[in-house]
Structure formats: C-alpha cells, structure tokens
Phi, psi and omega in degrees: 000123168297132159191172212314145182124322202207038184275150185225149202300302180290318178324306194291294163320336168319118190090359169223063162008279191292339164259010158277340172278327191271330158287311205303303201291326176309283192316307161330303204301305159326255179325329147333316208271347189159167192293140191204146188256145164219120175224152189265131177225216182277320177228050190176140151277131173244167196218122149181160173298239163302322186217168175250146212233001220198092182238154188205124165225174164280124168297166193254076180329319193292318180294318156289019207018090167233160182320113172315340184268348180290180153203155199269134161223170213226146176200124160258121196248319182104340190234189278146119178238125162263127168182161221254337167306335187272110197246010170181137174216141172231151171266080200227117202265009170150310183255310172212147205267134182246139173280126186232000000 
C-alpha cells in the first residue's frame, strides 16, 4: 500500500503491466551507463547522480490521448533533440515552458 512518503516504483505503476515492463527496460538501460539514485515519489520516478536527469511519469491520457500501456519519460538535457520517437519536447528556459 502507498503512503506518504513511502512510495514505490510498483505502487506508481499499479495496475498497469505494460508500462512497468517499459520503466523496468528505461531503468535496465539507465544502470547500464553507470551507478545511478532512483527514487519513487507519488507521481514519478527519478533518475539521477548529483543531480536528476531522468523522470518517468504516467502521461496525462485523459488530455493527451496516450495509450494506458504509455509512459512519459523525460530527460533534462539543456538542447533540443530531433528523433522521430520524441512525440512532444518542451523547452524551458525559466519563465515559461514552450511546446513544439
């Protein structure tokens, strides 16, 4: 059972299979490149050394038409990635985050 606090990676994930097999394959990919902190929080998973670099949330479906089996992941990079897999990228320099 979740509670404050006390979150867990299945807990987020509850009830939904296919996007816990699609974080376990992030997170695989992730710990490859090197010793990495992963914490659960309420609505996210994070990735990060010194600092984190890596979020894996549930997409917001009802708005985003996205798939129940998707999941959202997120990497702050600082530069703007072309690749045909990236179906929204924001930009956000501080004050307001722009969608492209």
């Amino acid at each position: 059972m979740k509670t404050p606090g006390n979150w867990t990676i299945e807990g987020l994930l509850e009830g939904r299979p296919e996007a816990l097999k699609l974080l376990e394959a992030v997170r695989k990919y992730i710990e490859s490149l090197g010793p990495v902190k992963i914490e659960a929080a309420k609505t996210q998973v994070s990735f990060g050394v010194k600092t984190k670099f890596a979020w894996v949330w549930l997409p917001q479906m009802w708005t985003k038409k996205r798939p129940d089996e998707s999941i959202t992941l997120t990497f702050g990079v600082g530069r703007r990635i072309e690749h045909d897999s990236i179906t929204e990228a924001i930009h956000d320099r501080g004050d307001k985050p722009e969608t492209f």
